[in-house]
VOGU-3710 file (C-alpha; in Angstrom, 3 decimals, decimal comma):
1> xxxxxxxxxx> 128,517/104,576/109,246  127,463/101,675/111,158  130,650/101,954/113,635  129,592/105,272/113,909  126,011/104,825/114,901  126,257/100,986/116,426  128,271/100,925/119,920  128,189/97,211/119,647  130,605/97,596/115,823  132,602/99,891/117,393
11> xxxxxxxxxx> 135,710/97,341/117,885  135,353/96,127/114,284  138,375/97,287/112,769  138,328/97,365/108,693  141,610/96,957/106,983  140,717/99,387/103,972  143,926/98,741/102,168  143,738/95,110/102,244  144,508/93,626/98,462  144,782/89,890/97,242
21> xxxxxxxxxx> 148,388/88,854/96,746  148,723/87,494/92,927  150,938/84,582/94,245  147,850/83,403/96,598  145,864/79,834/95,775  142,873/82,086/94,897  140,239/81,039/92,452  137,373/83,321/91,144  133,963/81,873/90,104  131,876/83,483/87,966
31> xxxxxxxxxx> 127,793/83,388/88,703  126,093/81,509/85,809  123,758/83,676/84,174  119,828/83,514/84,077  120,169/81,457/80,732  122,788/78,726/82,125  120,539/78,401/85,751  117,709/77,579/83,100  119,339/75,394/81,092  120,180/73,292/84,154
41> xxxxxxxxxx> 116,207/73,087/85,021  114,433/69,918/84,113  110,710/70,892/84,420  108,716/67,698/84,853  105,064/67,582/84,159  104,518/64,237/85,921  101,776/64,441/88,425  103,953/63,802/91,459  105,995/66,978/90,338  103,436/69,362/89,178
51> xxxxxxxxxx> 103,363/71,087/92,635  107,044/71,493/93,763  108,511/72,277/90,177  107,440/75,566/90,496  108,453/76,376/94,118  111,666/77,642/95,469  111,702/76,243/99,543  110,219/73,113/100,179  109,301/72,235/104,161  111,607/69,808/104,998
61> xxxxxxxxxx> 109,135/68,120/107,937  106,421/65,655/107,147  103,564/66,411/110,007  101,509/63,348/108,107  104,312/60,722/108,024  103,033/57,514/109,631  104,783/56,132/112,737  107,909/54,338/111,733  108,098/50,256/111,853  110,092/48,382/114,052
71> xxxxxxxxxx> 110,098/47,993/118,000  109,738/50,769/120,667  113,451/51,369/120,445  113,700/51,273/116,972  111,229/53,951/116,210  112,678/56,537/118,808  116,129/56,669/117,525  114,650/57,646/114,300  113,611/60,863/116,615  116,482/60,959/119,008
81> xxxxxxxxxx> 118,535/64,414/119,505  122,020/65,199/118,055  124,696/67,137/118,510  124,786/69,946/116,621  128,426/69,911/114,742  128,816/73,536/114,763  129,742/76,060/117,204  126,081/78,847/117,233  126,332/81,522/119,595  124,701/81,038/122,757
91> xxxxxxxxxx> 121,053/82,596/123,126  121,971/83,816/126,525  124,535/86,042/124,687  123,941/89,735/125,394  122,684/91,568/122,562  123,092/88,820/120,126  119,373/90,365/118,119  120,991/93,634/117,594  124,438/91,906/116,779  122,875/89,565/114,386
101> xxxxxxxxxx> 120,240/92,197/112,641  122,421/95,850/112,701  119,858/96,827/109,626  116,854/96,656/111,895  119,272/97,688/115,193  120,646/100,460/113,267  122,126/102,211/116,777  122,361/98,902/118,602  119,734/99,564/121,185  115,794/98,774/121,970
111> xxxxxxxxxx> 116,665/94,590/121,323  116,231/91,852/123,934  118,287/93,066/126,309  117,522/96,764/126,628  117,067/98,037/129,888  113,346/98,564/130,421  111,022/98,671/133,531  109,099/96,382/134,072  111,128/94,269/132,289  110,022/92,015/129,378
121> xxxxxxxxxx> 110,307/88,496/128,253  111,748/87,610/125,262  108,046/86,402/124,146  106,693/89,294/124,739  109,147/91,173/123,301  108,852/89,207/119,757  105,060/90,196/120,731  104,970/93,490/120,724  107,079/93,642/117,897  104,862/91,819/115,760
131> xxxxxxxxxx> 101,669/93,412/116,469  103,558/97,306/116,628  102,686/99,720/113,579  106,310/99,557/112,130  106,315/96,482/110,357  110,032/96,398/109,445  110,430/93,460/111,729  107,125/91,439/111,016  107,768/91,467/107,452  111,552/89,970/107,580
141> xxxxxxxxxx> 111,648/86,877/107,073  115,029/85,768/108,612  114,278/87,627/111,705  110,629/85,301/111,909  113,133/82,374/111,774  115,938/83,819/113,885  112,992/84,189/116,695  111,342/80,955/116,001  114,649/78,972/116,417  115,306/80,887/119,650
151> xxxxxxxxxx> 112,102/80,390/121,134  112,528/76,451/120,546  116,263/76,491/121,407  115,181/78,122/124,905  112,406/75,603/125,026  114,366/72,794/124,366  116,877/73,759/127,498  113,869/74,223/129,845  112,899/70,900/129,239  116,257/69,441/129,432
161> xxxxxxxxxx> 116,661/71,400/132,746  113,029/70,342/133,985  114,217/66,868/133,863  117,853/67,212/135,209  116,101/69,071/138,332  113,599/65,649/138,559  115,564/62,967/137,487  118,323/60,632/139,163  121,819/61,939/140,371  123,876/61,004/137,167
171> xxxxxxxxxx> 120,874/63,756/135,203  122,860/66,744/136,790  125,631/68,786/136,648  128,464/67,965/134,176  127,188/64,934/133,823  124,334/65,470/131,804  126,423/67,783/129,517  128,296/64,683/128,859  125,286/62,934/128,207  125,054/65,292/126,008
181> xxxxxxxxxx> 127,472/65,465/123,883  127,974/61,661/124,266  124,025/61,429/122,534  123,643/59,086/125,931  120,765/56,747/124,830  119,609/56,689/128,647  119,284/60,262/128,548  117,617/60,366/125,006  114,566/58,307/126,614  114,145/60,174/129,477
191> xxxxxxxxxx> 113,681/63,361/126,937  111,561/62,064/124,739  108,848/62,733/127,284  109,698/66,220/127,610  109,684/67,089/123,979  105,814/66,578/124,022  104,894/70,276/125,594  107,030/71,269/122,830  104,933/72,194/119,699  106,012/71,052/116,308
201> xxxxxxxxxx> 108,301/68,309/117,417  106,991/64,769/116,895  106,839/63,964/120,472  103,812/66,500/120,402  102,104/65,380/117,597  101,889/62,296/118,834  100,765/63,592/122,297  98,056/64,844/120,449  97,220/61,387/118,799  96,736/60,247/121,957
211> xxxxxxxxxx> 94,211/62,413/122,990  92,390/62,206/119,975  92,099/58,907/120,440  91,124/59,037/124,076  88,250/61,908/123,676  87,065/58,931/121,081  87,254/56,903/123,275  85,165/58,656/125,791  82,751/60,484/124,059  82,263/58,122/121,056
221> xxxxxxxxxx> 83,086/58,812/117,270  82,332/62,279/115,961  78,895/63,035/114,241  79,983/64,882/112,083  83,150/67,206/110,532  83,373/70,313/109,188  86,462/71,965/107,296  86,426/76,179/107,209  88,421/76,771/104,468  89,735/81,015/104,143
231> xxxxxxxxxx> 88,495/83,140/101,260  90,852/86,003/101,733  89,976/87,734/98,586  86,473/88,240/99,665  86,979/89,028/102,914  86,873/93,144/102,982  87,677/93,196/106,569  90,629/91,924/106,196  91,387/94,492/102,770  90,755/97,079/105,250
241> xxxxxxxxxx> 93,245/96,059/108,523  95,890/95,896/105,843  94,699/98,593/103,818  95,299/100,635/107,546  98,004/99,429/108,149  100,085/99,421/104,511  98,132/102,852/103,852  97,456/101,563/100,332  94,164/100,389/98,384  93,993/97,126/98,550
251> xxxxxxxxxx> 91,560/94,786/96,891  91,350/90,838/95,689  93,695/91,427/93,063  96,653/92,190/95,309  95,876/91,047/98,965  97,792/87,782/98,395  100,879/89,507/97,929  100,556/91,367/100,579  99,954/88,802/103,051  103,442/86,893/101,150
261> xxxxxxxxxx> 105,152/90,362/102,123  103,220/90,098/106,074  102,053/87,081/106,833  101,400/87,951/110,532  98,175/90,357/109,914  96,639/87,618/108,214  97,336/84,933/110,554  95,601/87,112/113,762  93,071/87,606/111,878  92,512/84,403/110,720
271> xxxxxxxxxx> 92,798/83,271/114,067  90,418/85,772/115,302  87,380/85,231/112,594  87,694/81,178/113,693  87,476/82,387/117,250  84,489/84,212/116,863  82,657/81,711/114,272  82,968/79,114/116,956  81,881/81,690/119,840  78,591/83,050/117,580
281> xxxxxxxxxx> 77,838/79,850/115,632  78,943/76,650/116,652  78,893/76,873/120,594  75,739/78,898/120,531  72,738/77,065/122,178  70,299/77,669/119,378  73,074/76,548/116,690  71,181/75,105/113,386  73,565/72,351/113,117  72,262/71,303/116,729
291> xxxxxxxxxx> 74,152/71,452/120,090  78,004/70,731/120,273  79,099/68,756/123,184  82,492/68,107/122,188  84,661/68,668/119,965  88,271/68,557/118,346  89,668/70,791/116,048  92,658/71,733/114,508  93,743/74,613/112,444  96,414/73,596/109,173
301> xxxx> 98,496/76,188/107,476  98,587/74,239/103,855  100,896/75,398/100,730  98,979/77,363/98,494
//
């Protein structure tokens, strides 16, 4: 069915009378059952464990680590690129979205590369497809992360590129492939720089540090903080954009799950109601909490 429908499967040839040959080193594993996976747990009820025990994917980056000791040097090869040991597929390759999702490019058109006028980026692209009514792509997960690592990926080269097109002579060409691929210490340094405009990597956190430190600096040490914290079972407003949009009844008793199952509704909103609090209430010249001159913020996406 899918050669049939996909032009890009149409090559894939399927050997349909292909069988295992007895004499062949082939060894079968059977999957241990429910009662053998929970035999094999060791449920801790030490403080320190009481919130992971429970949860199946653990971030793997620490955004509150402190910076590492030792000298300048020391500290950025703790943060220093490597070469990846495998062999990915290039994200210049044509098609490689409907290649690498044929369940949500059932006929192999309409991905990145589909001829369109005006023509779109790949941002806008993931854009639109976030925000559009069908929701088959918003809600799967592995195409989020597929797009994430692209956009970074594509980031990361533009940077790299950036500072081949503005560095010395040996930065160009060949070169700096070999640089590379050699994990050239010079070259690492004269990245490192780069990374900051890149969000998420540690270069940018501690860009913003920095200026945290220098509005401080400047405009003295804050008056005051305040933490908005969500409340998305009370919030009918948002019950009602997914309520439109799932074309179910939806309430405080299952609103959670549904922003588990689409996480993007309830991040624009989210993003919108802070928007507007800070345009009605906080930057307001009559505010009750008195008149903000400056301020820093930042919004945290915590594991609840």
């Amino acid at each position: 069915m899918l050669k049939q429908s996909n032009p890009l499967y149409k090559d894939i040839e399927i050997n349909e009378n292909f069988t295992f040959d007895k004499d062949e080193n082939l060894i079968f594993n059977k999957p241990p059952s429910a009662e053998q996976i929970q035999a094999l747990i060791a449920n801790n009820n030490d403080e320190p464990h009481l919130l992971t025990q429970d949860v199946d994917i653990q971030p793997i980056l620490n955004v509150e680590d402190e910076t590492p000791d030792g000298t300048a040097m020391e500290q950025y090869k703790q943060y220093a690129l490597q070469k990846c040991p495998y062999l990915p597929q290039d994200i210049n390759m044509k098609h490689i979205d409907a290649l690498s999702f044929p369940e949500l490019h059932t006929s192999g058109n309409f991905g990145f590369d589909h001829e369109r006028k005006p023509k779109v980026t790949k941002r806008q692209y993931i854009r639109n497809r976030l925000k559009n009514a069908n929701r088959r792509f918003a809600t799967n997960a592995k195409w989020l992360t597929f797009c994430q690592g692209l956009l970074e990926i594509k980031d990361i080269k533009s940077s790299i590129s950036t500072q081949a097109r503005i560095g010395k002579d040996k930065l160009k060409g060949e070169n700096l492939v070999k640089m590379l691929e050699s994990e050239d210490e010079t070259l690492q340094q004269c990245m490192s720089s780069q990374f900051a405009a890149l969000r998420g990597h540690k270069a940018y956190w501690q860009q913003v540090k920095l200026d945290l430190k220098a509005h401080i600096a400047i405009f003295g040490a804050p008056n005051w903080f305040l933490t908005l914290n969500p409340s998305e079972k009370d919030w009918k407003e948002l019950h009602e954009a997914y309520s439109k949009v799932k074309g179910i009844e939806v309430n405080s008793s299952n609103i959670r799950d549904l922003i588990a199952e689409d996480p993007v509704i309830w991040c624009r909103h989210f993003q919108k109601r802070v928007k507007e609090f800070f345009k009605r209430c906080l930057l307001v010249e009559n505010c009750t909490l008195g008149k903000v001159t400056n301020y820093f913020y930042r919004i945290e996406y915590q594991h609840r």
